[in-house]
C-alpha positions in Angstrom: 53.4 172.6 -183.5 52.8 175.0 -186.3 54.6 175.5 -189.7 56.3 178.9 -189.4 59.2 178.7 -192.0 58.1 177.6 -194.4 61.6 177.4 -196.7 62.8 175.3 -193.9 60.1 172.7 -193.6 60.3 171.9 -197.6 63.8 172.2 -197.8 64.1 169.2 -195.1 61.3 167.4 -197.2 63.8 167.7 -200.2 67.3 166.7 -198.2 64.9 163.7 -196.8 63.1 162.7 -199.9 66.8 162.9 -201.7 69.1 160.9 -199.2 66.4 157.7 -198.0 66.1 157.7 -202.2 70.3 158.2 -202.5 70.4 155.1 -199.0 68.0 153.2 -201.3 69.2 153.4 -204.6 72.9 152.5 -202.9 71.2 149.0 -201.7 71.3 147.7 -204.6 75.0 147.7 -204.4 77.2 145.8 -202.4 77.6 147.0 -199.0 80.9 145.7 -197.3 82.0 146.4 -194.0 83.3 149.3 -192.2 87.0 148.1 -192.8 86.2 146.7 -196.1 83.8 149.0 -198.1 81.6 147.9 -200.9 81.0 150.5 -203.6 77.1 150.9 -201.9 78.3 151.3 -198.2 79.0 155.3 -198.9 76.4 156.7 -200.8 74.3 154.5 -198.3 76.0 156.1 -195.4 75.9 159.3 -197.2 72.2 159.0 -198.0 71.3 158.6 -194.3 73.0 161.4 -193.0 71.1 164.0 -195.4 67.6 162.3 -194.5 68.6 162.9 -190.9 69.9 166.4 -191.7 67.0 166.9 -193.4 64.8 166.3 -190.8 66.8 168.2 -188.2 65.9 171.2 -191.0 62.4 169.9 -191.1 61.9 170.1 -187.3 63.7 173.3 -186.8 60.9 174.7 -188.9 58.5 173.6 -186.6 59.7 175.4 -183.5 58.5 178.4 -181.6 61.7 179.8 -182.2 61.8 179.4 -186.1 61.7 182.6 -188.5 58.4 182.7 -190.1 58.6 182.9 -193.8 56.8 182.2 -197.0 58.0 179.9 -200.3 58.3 182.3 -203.6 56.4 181.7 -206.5 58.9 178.8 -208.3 60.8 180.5 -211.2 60.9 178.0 -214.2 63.5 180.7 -216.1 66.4 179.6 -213.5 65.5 175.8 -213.8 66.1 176.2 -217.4 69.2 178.3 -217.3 70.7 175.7 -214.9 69.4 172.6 -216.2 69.9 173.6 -220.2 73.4 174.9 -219.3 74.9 171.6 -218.1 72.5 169.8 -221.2 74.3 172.4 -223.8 77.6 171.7 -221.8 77.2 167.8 -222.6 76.3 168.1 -226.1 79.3 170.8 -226.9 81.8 169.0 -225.1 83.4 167.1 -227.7 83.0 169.5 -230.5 84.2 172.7 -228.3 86.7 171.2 -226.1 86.5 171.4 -222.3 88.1 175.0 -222.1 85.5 176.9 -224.1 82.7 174.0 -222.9 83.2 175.0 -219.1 83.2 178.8 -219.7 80.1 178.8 -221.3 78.6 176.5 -218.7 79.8 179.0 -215.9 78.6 181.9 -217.5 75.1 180.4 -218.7 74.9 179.1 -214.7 75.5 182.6 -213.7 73.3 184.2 -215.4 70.5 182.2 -213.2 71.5 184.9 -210.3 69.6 187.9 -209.7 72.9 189.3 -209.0 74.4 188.4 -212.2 77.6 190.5 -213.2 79.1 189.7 -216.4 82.9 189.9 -215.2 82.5 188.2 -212.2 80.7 185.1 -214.2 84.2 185.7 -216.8 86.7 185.3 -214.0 84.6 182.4 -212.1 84.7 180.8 -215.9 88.3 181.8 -216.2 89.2 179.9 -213.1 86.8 177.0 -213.1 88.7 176.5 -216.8 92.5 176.5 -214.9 90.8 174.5 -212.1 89.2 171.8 -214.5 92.6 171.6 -216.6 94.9 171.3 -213.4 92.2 169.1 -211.0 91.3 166.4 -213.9 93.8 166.7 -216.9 96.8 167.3 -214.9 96.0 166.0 -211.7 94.3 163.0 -212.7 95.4 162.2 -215.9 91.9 161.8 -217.6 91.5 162.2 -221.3 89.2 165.0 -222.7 89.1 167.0 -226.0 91.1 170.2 -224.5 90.0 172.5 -228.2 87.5 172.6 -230.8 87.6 169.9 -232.8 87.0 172.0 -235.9 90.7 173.5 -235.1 92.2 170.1 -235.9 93.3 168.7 -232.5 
């Protein structure tokens, strides 16, 4: 066997190295049954399933078949627009309210893309922010600073 996509191979090292840690970490949880679950018994489940996805991935890259392509150099500027934006989201949260907290954190994450477009990243914020009000403050009733807190909520 040789390694011909190589995008393939170490994106199944990834799903596998992320599920047997996701099936481990869960062990320390109690399992249950199949009619009773324990709070470990999904993300154990869960866990497993993306190893062995990951491994079907893995082994795909391996075949005759399998398009043969390279790994880009990594870009560290897309790490840190993704990574800072949900950082910046969780220290703004309470202080800018979820509306204006989850725009920003849309259009920061957008801004990752190659492809960015500044009024596609608007409407994506725009609707994430009706989504996130009707899904969790609506839907499920949870309690979150909805303004600034500087406007005297």
């Amino acid at each position: 066997m040789q390694l011909r996509n190589r995008q393939d191979f170490w994106s199944g090292v990834m799903f596998i190295a992320l599920g047997l840690g996701f099936a481990w970490g869960a062990t320390s949880y109690q399992m249950g049954t199949a009619a009773r679950m324990g709070p470990g018994y999904f993300p154990f489940w869960l866990g497993l399933v993306l190893a062995l996805l990951g491994a079907i991935v893995l082994l795909g890259s391996l075949s005759k078949n399998a398009e043969d392509t390279h790994v880009d150099k990594f870009d560290w500027r897309i790490v840190f627009l993704i990574v800072g934006s949900v950082i910046f989201y969780g220290l703004v949260l309470k202080f800018l309210g979820v509306y204006i907290s989850v725009f920003l954190l849309v259009v920061i994450c957008s801004m990752a893309s190659h492809e960015f477009n500044l009024k596609v990243a608007v409407a994506n914020g725009i609707f994430l922010v009706v989504f996130t009000y009707l899904a969790f403050i609506k839907g499920l009733g949870l309690i979150f600073p909805l303004w600034p807190s500087f406007l005297g909520n």
